[in-house]
Structure formats: structure tokens, C-alpha cells
C-alpha positions as CSV (number, residue, x, y, z in Angstrom):
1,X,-17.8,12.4,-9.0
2,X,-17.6,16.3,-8.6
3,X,-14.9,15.7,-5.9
4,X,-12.9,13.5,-8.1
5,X,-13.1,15.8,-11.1
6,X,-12.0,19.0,-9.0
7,X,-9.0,16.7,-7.5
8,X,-7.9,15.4,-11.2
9,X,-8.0,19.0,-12.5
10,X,-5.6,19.6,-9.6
11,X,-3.1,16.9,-10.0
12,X,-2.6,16.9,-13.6
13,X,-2.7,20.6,-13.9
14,X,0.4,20.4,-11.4
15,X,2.1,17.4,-13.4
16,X,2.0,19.5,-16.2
17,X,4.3,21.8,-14.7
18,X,7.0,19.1,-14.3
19,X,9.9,20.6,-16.3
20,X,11.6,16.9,-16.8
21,X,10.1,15.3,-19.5
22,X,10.6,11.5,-18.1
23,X,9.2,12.6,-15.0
24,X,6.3,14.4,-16.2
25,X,5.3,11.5,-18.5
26,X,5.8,9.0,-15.6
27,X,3.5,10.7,-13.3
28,X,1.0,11.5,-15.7
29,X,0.8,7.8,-17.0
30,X,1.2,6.2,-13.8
31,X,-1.1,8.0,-11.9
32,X,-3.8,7.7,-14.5
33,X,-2.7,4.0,-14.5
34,X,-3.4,3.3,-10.7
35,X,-6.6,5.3,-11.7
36,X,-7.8,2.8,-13.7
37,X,-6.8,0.0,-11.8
38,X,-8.5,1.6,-8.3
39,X,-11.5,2.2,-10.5
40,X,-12.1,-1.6,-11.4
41,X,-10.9,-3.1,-7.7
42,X,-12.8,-0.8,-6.1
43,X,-16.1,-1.7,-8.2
44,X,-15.7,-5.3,-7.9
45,X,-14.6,-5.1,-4.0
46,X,-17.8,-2.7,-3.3
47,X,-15.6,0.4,-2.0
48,X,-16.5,4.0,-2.7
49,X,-15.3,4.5,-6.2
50,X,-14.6,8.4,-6.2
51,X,-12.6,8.3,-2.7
52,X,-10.5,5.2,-4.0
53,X,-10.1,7.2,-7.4
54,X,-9.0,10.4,-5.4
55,X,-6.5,8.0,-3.7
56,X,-4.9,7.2,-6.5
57,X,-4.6,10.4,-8.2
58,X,-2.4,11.6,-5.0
59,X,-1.2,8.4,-3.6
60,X,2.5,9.6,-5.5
61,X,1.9,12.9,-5.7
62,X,4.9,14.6,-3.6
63,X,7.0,12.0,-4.7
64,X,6.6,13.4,-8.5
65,X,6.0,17.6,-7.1
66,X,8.1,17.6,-4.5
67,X,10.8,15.3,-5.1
68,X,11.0,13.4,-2.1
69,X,12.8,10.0,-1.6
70,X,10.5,7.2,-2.5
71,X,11.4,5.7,0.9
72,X,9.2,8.6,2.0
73,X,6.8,9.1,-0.9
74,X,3.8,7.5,0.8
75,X,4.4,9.6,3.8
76,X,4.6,13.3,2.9
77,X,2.1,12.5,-0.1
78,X,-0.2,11.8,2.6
79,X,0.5,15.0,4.3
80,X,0.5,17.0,1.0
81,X,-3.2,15.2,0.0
82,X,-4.5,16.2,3.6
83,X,-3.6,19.6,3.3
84,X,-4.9,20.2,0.2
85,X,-7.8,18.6,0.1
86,X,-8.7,20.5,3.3
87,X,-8.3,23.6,1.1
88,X,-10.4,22.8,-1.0
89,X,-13.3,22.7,1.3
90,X,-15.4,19.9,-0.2
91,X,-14.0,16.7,2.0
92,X,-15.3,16.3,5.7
93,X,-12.5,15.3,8.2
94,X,-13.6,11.5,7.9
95,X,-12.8,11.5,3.9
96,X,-9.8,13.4,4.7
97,X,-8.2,11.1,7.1
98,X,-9.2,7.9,5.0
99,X,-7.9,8.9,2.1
100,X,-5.0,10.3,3.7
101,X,-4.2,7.2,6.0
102,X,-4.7,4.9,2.5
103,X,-2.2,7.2,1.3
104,X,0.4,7.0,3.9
105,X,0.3,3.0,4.0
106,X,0.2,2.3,0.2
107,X,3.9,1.5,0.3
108,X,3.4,-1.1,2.9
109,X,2.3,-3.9,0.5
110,X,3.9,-7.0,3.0
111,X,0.9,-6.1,5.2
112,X,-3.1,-7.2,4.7
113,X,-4.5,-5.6,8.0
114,X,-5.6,-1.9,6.6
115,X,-8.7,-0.8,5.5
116,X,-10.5,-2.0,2.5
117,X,-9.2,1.0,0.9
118,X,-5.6,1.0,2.0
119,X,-5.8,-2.4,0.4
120,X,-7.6,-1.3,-2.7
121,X,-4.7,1.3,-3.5
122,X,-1.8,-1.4,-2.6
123,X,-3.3,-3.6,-5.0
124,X,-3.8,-0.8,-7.5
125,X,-0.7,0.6,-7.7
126,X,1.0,-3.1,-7.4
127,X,-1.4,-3.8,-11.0
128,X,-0.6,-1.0,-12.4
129,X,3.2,-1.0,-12.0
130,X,3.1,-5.2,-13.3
131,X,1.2,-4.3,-16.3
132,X,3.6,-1.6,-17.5
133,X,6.2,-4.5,-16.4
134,X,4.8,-7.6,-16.9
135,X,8.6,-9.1,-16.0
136,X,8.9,-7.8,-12.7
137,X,10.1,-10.1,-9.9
138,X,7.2,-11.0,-7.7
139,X,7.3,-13.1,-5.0
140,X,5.8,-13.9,-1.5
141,X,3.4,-11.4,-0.4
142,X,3.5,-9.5,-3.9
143,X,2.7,-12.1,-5.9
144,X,-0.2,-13.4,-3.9
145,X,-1.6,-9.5,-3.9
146,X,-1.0,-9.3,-7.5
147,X,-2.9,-12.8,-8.1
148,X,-5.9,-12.1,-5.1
149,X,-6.4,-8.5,-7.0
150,X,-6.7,-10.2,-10.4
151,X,-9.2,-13.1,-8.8
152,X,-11.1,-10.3,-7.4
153,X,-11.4,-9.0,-10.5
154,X,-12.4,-12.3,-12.4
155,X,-15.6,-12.8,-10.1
């Protein structure tokens, strides 16, 4: 989990730069959130844990640095987690483009034909953002995410 560790110290060290309060307390508890979630999915689904973990700590990340639209979120945070990890050195191009392509499609949550991974992280950050909100509307393709992820989890 050395990867992982070196990526978290990263990402929260940046969060804590957010000047906003709200903002800064949204990205640090929703990030850590989908963390948690991606941890458990990804056990019970047998995917890498520490790439689906390094997923979710960047799958928002320009959205909360660089204050891009959420329309585009998923998009540029993909570009931004490419780059940077590829600084870093420790990911081979394989890792890079995984997590990077899970990334870029986590916003896409009407559609089941990604990766195992892409899917984990959908269903991650979908579970994380219903148990802050347990009222949410849900329907159609959400719902049945939301209630697969949870079977998943119950076997």
C-alpha cells in the first residue's frame, strides 16, 4: 500500500490548502468516504484494493483543486491524476491509464460496460454520496447500482 500512502499524503495535503471552509470539508470527507466504500467493493468484488483506493482518492480531485464544472470533473480529474501520478514515478503506464480511464468514466453511472474498476468507483462514489443522503432520489439505473453494490457487499 506504499503507492496508496504516497497518493493520500498528496491529496489531503492539497485539500488542506482549500481556503473555503465548506469546500475543504467536503473534499476531505467525501473523498475519504468513496475511500471507504472502494475499499469494501473492491475486497468483496476481488479487484486490486490499492489501485481502486488511489481511484477514489483522485476520482474528484480537480473538481475540489481546480474548480472545474462538475459536468467536467471526471474528465480533467483524469488528466490531473495522470499527470501526477506519472510524476511521481512509482505507477507503470498500465496502472496509469486504468486508474486514469476509471477516473474519466466515474460520472457515467447509466452505463455497466467499463472495467471492473470503472464500476467499482461508480458504485463507490454512488454509496458514499446515499449514505451522507440516505433521501436522495434514486431511480432506474441508480437505484439498481446502489442495490447490486450493497448485494455485493452482503455475500
Amino acid at each position: 500500500m506504499n503507492k496508496y500512502e504516497t497518493v493520500k499524503d498528496y491529496v489531503y495535503s492539497q485539500y488542506a490548502k482549500i481556503n473555503l471552509e465548506s469546500l475543504r470539508i467536503e473534499a476531505i470527507s467525501h473523498t475519504s468516504q468513496v475511500d471507504l466504500c472502494i475499499t469494501q467493493l473492491a475486497m468483496a468484488r476481488d479487484i486490486d484494493i490499492e489501485t481502486a483506493k488511489i481511484c477514489a482518492l483522485l476520482h474528484d480531485f480537480a473538481q475540489f483543486t481546480k474548480n472545474c464544472s462538475h459536468a467536467e470533473h471526471a474528465r480533467i480529474s483524469s488528466i490531473v491524476a495522470s499527470k501526477y501520478l506519472e510524476e511521481t514515478g512509482l505507477f507503470t503506464q498500465e496502472e496509469m491509464d486504468h486508474i486514469a480511464y476509471a477516473i474519466g468514466q466515474h460520472s457515467h453511472k447509466e452505463a455497466y460496460n467499463d472495467p471492473p474498476l470503472c464500476e467499482c468507483l461508480k458504485d463507490a462514489d454512488l454509496m458514499a454520496r446515499f449514505f451522507v443522503d440516505p433521501k436522495m432520489e434514486l431511480s432506474g439505473t441508480k437505484k439498481q447500482r446502489l442495490l447490486d453494490a450493497c448485494a455485493d457487499l452482503a455475500r
